[in-house]
Kinemage of the C-alpha trace (Angstrom):
@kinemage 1
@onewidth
@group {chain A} dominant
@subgroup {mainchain}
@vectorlist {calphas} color= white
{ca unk a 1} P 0.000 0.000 0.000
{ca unk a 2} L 1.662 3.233 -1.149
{ca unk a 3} L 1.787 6.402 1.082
{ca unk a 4} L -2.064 7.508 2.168
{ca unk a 5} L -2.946 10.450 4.369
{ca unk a 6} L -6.678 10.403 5.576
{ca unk a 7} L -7.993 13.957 6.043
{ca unk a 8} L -11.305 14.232 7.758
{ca unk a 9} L -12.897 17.673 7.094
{ca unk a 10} L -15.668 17.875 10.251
{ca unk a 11} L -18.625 20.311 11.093
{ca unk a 12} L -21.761 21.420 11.673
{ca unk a 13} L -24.894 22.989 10.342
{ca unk a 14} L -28.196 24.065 11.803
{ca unk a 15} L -29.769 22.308 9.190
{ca unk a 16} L -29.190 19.104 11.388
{ca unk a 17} L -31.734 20.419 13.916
{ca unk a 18} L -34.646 20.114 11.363
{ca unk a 19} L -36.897 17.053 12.648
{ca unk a 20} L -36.549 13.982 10.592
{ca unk a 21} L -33.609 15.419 8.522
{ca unk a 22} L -30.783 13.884 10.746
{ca unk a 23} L -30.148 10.379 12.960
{ca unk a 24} L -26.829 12.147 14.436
{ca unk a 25} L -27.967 11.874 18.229
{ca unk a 26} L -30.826 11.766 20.499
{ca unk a 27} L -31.176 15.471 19.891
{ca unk a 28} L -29.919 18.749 18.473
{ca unk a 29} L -27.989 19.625 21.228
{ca unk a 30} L -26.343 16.182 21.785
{ca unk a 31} L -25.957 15.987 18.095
{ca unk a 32} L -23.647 18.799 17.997
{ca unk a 33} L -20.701 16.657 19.358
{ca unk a 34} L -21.085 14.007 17.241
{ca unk a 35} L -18.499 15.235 14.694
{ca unk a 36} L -16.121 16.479 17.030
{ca unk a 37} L -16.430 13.053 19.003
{ca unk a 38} L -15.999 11.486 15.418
{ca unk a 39} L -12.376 12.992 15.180
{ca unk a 40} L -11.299 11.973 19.016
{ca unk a 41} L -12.635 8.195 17.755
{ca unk a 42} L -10.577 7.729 14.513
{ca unk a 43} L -6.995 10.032 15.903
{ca unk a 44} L -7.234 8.238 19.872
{ca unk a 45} L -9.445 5.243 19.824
{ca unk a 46} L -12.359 7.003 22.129
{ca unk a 47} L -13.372 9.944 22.508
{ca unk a 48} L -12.691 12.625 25.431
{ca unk a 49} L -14.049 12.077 28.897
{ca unk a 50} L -16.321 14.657 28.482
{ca unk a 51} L -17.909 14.097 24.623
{ca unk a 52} L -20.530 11.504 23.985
{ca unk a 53} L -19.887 8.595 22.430
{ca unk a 54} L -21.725 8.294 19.143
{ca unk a 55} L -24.360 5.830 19.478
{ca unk a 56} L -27.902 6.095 18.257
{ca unk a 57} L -30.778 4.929 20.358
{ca unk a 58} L -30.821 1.690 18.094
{ca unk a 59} L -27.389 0.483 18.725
{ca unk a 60} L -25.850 1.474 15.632
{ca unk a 61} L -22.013 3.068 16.351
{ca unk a 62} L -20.962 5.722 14.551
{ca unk a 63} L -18.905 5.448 11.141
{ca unk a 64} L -16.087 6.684 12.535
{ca unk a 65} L -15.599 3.274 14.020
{ca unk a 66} L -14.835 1.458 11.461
{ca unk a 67} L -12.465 4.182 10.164
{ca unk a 68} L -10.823 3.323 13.463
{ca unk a 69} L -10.631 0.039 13.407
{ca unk a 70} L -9.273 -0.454 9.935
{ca unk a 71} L -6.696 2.123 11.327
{ca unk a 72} L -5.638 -0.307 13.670
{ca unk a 73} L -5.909 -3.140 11.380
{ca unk a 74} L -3.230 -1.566 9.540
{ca unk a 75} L -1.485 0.098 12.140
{ca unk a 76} L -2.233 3.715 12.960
{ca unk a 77} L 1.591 5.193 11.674
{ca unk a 78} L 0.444 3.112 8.123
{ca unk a 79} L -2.543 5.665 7.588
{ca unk a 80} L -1.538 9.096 9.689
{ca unk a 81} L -4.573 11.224 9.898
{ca unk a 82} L -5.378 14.936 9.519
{ca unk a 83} L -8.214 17.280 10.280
{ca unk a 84} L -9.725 20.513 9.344
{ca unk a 85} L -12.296 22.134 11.963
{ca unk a 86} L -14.608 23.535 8.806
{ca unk a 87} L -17.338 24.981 11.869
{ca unk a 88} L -17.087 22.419 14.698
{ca unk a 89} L -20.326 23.438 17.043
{ca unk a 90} L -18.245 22.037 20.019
{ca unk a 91} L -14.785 21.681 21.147
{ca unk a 92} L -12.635 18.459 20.515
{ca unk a 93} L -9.706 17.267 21.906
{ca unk a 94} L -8.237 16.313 18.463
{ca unk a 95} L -5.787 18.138 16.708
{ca unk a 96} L -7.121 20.315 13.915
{ca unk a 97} L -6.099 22.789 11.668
{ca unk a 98} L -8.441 25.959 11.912
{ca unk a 99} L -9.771 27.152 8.128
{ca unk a 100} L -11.910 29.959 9.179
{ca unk a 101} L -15.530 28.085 8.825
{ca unk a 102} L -18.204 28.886 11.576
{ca unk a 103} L -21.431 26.424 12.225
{ca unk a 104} L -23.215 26.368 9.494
{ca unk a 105} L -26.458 28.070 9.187
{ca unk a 106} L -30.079 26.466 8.233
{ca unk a 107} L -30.124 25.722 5.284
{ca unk a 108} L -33.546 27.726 4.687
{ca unk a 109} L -31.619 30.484 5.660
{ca unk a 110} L -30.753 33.286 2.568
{ca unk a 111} L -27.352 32.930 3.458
{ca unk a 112} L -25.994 29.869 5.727
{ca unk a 113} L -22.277 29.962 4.690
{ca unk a 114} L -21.523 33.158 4.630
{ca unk a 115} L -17.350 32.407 4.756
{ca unk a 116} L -17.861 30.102 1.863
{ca unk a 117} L -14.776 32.067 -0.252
{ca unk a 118} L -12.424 32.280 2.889
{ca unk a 119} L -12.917 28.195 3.538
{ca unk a 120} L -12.445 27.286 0.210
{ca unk a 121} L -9.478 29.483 -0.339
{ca unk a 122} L -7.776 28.109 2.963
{ca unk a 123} L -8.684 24.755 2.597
{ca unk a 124} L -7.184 25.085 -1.288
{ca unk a 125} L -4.077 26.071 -0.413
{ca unk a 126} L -3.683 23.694 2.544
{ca unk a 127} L -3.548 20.670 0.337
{ca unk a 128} L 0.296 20.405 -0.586
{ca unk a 129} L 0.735 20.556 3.017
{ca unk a 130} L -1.697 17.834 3.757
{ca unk a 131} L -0.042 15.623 1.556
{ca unk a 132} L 3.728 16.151 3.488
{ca unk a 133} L 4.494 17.665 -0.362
{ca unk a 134} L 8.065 17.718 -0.566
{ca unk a 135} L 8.783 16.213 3.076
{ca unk a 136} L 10.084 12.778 1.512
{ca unk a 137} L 13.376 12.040 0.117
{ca unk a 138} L 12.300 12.174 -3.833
{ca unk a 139} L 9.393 15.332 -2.603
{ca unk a 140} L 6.976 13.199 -3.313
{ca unk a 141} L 3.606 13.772 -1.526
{ca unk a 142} L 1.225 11.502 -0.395
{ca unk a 143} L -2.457 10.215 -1.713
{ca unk a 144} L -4.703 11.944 0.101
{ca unk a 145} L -8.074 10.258 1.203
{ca unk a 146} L -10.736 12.905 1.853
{ca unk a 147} L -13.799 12.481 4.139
{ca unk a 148} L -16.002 14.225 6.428
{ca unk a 149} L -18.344 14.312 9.488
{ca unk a 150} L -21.363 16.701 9.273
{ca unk a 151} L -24.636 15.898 10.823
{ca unk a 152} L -27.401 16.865 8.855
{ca unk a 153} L -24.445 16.666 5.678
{ca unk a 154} L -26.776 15.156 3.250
{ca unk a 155} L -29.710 17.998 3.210
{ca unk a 156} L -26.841 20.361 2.700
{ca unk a 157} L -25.496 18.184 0.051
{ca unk a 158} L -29.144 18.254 -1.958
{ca unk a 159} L -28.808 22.034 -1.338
{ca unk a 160} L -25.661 22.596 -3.045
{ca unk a 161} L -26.388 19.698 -5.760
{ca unk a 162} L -29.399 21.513 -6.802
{ca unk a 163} L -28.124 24.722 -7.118
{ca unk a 164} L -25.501 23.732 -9.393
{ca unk a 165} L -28.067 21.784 -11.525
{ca unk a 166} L -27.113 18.720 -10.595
{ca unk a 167} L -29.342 15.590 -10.277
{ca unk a 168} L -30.928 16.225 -7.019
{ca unk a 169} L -30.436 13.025 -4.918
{ca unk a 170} L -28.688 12.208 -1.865
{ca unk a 171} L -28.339 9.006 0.564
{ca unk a 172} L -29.197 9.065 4.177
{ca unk a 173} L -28.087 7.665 7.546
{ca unk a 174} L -31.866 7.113 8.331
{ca unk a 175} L -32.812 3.174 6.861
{ca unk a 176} L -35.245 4.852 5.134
{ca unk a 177} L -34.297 8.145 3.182
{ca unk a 178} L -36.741 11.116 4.112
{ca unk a 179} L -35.277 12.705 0.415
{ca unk a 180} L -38.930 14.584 -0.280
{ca unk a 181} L -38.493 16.320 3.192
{ca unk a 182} L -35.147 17.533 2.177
{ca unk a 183} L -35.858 18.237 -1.262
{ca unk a 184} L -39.073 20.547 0.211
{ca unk a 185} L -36.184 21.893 2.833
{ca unk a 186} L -34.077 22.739 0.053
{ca unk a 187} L -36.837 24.609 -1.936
{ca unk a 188} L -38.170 26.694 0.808
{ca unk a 189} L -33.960 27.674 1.293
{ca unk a 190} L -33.416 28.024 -2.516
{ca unk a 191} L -36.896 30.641 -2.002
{ca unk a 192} L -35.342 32.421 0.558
{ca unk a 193} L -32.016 32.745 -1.579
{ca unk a 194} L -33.434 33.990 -4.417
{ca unk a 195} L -32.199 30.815 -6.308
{ca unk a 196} L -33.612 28.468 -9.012
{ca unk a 197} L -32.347 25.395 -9.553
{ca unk a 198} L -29.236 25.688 -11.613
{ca unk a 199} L -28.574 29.139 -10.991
{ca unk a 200} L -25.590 28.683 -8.940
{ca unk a 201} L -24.067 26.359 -11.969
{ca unk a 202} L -20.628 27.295 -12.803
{ca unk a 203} L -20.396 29.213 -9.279
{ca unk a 204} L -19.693 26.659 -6.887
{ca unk a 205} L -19.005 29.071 -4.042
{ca unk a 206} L -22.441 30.860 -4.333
{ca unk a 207} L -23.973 27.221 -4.281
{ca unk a 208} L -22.089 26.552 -1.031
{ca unk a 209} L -22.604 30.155 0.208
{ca unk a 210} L -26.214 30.026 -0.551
{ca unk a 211} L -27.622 26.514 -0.341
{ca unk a 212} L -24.877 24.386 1.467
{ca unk a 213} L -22.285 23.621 4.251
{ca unk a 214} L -18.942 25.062 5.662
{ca unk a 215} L -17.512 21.451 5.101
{ca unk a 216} L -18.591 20.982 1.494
{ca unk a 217} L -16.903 24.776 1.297
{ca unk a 218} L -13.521 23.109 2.541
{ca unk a 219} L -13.881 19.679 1.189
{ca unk a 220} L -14.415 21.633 -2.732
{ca unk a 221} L -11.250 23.608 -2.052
{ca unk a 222} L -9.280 20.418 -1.052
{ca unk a 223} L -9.964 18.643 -4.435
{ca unk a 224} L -8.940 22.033 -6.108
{ca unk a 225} L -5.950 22.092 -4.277
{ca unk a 226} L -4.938 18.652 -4.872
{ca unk a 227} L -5.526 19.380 -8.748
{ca unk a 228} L -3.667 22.538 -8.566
{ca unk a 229} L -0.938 20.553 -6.791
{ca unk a 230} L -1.232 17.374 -8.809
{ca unk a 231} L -1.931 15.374 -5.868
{ca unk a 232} L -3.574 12.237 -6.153
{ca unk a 233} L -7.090 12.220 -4.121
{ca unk a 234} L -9.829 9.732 -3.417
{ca unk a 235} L -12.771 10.855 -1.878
{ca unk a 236} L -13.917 8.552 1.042
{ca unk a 237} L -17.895 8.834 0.862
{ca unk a 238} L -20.996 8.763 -0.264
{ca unk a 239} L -23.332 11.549 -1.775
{ca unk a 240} L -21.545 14.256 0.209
{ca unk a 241} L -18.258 13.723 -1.595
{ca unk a 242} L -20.300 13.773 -4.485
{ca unk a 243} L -21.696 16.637 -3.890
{ca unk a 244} L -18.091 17.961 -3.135
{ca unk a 245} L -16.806 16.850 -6.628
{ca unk a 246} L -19.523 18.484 -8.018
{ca unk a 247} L -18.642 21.692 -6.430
{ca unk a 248} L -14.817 20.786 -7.642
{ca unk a 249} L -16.265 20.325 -11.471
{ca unk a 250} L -17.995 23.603 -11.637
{ca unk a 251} L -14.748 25.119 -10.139
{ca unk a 252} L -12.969 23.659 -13.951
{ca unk a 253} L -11.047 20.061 -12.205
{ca unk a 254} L -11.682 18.032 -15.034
{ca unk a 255} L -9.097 15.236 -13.812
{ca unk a 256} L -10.144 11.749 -13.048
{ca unk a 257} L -11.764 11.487 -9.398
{ca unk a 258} L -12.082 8.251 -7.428
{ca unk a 259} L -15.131 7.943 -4.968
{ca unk a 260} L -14.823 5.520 -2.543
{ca unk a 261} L -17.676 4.411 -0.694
{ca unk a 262} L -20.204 1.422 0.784
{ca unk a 263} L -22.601 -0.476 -0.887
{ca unk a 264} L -24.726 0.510 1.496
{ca unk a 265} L -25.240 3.938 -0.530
{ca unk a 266} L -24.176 2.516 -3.985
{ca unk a 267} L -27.262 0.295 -3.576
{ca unk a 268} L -29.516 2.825 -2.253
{ca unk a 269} L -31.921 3.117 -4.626
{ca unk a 270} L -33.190 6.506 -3.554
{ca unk a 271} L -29.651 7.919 -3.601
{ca unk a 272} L -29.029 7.301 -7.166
{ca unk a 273} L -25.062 7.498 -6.812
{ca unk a 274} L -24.330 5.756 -9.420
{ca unk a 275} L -25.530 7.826 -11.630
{ca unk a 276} L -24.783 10.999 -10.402
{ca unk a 277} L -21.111 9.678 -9.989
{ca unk a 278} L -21.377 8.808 -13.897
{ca unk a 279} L -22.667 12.608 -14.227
{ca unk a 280} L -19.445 13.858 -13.005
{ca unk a 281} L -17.250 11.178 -14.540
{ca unk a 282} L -16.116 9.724 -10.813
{ca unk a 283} L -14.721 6.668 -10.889
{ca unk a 284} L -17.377 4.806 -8.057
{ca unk a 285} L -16.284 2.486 -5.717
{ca unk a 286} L -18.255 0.380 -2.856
{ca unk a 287} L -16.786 -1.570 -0.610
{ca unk a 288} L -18.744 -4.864 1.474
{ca unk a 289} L -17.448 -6.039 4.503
{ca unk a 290} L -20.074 -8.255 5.114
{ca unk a 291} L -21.837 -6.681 7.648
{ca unk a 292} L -24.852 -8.963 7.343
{ca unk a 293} L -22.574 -11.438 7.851
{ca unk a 294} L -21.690 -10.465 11.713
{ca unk a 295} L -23.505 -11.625 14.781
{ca unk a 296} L -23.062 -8.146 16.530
{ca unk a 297} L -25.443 -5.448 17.138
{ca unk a 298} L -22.977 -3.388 15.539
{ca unk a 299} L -22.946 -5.429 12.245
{ca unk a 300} L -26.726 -5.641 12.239
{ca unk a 301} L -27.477 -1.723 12.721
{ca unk a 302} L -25.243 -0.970 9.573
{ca unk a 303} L -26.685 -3.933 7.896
{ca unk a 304} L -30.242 -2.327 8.402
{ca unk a 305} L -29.011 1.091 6.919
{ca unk a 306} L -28.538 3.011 10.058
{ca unk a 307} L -25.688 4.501 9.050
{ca unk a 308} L -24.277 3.695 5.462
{ca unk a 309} L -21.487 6.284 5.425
{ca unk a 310} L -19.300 8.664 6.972
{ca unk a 311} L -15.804 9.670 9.013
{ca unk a 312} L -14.279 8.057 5.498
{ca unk a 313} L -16.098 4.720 5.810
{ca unk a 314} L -15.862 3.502 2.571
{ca unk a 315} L -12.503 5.062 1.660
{ca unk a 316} L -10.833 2.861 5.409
{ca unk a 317} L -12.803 -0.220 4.393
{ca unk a 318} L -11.601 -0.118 0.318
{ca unk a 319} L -7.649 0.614 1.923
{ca unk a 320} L -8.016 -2.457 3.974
{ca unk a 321} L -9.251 -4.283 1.285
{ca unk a 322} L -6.431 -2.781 -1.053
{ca unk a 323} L -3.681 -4.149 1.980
{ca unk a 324} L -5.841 -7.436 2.091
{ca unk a 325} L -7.204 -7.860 5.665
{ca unk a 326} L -9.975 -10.163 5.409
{ca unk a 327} L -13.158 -8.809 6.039
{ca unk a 328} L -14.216 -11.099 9.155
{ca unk a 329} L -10.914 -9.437 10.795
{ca unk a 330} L -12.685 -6.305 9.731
{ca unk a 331} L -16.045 -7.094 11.518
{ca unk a 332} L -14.210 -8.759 14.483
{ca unk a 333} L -12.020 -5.252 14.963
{ca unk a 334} L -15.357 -2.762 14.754
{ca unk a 335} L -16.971 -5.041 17.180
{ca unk a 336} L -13.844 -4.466 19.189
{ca unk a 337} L -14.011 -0.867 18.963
{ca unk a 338} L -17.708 -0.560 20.176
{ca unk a 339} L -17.493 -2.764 22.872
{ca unk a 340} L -14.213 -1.032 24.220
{ca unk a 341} L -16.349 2.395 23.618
{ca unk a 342} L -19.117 1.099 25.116
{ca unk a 343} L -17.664 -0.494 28.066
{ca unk a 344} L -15.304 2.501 28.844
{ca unk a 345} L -18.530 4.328 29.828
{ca unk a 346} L -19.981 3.876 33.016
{ca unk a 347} L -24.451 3.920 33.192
{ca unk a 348} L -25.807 6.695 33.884
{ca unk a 349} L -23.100 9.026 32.231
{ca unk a 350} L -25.378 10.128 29.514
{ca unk a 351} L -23.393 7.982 26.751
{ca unk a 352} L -25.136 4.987 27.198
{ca unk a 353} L -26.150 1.778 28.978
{ca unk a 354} L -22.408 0.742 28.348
{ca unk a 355} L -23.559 -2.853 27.155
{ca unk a 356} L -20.989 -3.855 24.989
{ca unk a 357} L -22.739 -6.705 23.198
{ca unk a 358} L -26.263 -8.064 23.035
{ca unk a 359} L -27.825 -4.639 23.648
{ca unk a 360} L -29.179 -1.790 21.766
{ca unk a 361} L -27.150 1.099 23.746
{ca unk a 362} L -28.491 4.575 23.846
{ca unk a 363} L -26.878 7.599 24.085
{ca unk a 364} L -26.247 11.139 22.634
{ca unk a 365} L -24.257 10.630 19.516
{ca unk a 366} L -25.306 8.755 16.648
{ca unk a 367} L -24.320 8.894 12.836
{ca unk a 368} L -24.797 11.155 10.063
């Protein structure tokens, strides 16, 4: 396995908060820490003694598990990590590098990312640094592996998608996609933005100023900057990185994109990823771990849908294929990971029952 650098671009939007929009916690303000939690979970194995863990009410963990436990499949020092705090609504004990993003705003709001410019600019240039550009012996840099954690990420998504003209479809961590409740949440927003659909098209930073995220923002000016750069970059997602590449495309990257994600959103019919990554000529994809396969609650949440994607989910799981760990060590590891999260958390702590196995545990976090 060459050199890889994950880089997981994490934040927020107010757009989570809308009912039915988001499973990312128990409730808006508990689903605030998710992403930040997601970060302390992939760099330290658990997150800090005072974040949640991210569990939903049904037992499903968080993706950023499995991004954790492929890490130490392979050994963390085989896939160092990076992150950009693109409007973190809470603090995290990860490192992060700052590029100027606040929360994002409601979507239905005429402007929710105001920054837009100054995040895509800053994450841009960022990229050659990212990558360890000229840190090696030959100056090589390093494949970078893009992700992110947003709750409430795949509204946004819609939002930025259908400014830009693009198909208007998008995957959900809910089993069963609510995409007419964000399409009508992403109508009343492009109202109050004065926007059609398609009007942003060829202005990817009015899409995300107008109808998106502070992540999608940074995650756009990433893949510019690893174009600009002529660093190699997967994206490690589902609809969101789509939506990111789509941003990317209207900004004039016209170089081959890989998008690395599950088959849990591949196969989601209401998603339609396939064909919006044949719109924008990304080479798709989706990795199977056999999660239906595993007698865990774990296994069986993301078997049911409860979270398909996220924290670079697809992108870990297609490296550890690519290094070939077999995918039962890959199950066996994520159960690992959740019970160790589970168990490090005493009842009654507001993160959970702390019942490692055999349980549906219930706490404040929960995926995208």
């Amino acid at each position: 396995m060459g050199d890889v650098r994950l880089v997981v671009v994490a934040g927020t939007t107010e757009t989570a908060a809308i009912d039915g929009i988001s499973a990312a916690g128990a409730d808006p303000e508990l689903r605030v820490h998710t992403p930040s939690a997601d970060l302390e979970i992939v760099e330290a194995g658990r997150p800090a003694p005072d974040s949640p863990v991210p569990v939903s009410p049904n037992g499903c963990p968080t993706p950023a598990v499995v991004t954790r436990a492929v890490r130490e499949l392979l050994g963390p020092e085989s896939l160092p990590v990076e992150f950009l705090d693109a409007g973190l609504g809470a603090p995290t004990a990860a490192t992060v590098r700052d590029v100027g993003a606040a929360p994002g705003g409601d979507v239905r709001d005429p402007e929710p990312v105001p920054e837009a410019a100054t995040v895509f600019e800053r994450a841009r240039a960022s990229a050659p640094e990212l990558a360890g550009a000229g840190e090696g012996d030959d100056g090589s840099a390093a494949e970078l592996l893009v992700a992110e954690t947003i709750p409430g990420g795949t509204t946004t998504a819609l939002g930025a998608l259908t400014a830009l003209g693009e198909r208007a479809a998008v995957s959900s961590s809910l089993p069963a996609n609510p995409i007419e409740r964000k399409r009508r949440v992403v109508a009343e927003g492009l109202d109050a933005s004065g926007l059609d659909p398609g009007d942003a098209a060829g202005e990817p930073i009015e899409a995300v100023r107008l109808a998106g995220d502070p992540v999608l923002a940074a995650v756009a000016g990433l893949i510019v900057g690893c174009a600009d750069a002529g660093i190699d970059v997967t994206l490690a997602g589902g609809t969101q990185l789509a939506a990111a590449a789509a941003l990317a495309r209207h900004a004039g990257v016209d170089r081959p994109l890989p998008l690395a994600t599950t088959s849990l959103v591949a196969d989601d019919p209401t998603a339609d990823l396939p064909a919006l990554a044949a719109d924008l000529d990304l080479t798709l994809a989706a990795a199977d771990p056999g999660f239906a396969e595993g007698d865990h609650p774990a296994m069986a949440a993301y078997a049911r849908g409860e979270a398909k994607e996220g924290v670079g989910m697809g992108g870990a799981l297609a490296l550890a294929e690519r290094a070939g760990v077999a995918d039962a060590a890959v199950r066996d590891r994520i159960a690992a990971v959740t019970d160790r999260l589970l168990a490090e958390r005493a009842p009654g702590d507001g993160s959970g029952d702390a019942e490692p196995r055999g349980s549906a545990p219930s706490n404040g976090g929960g995926p995208r």
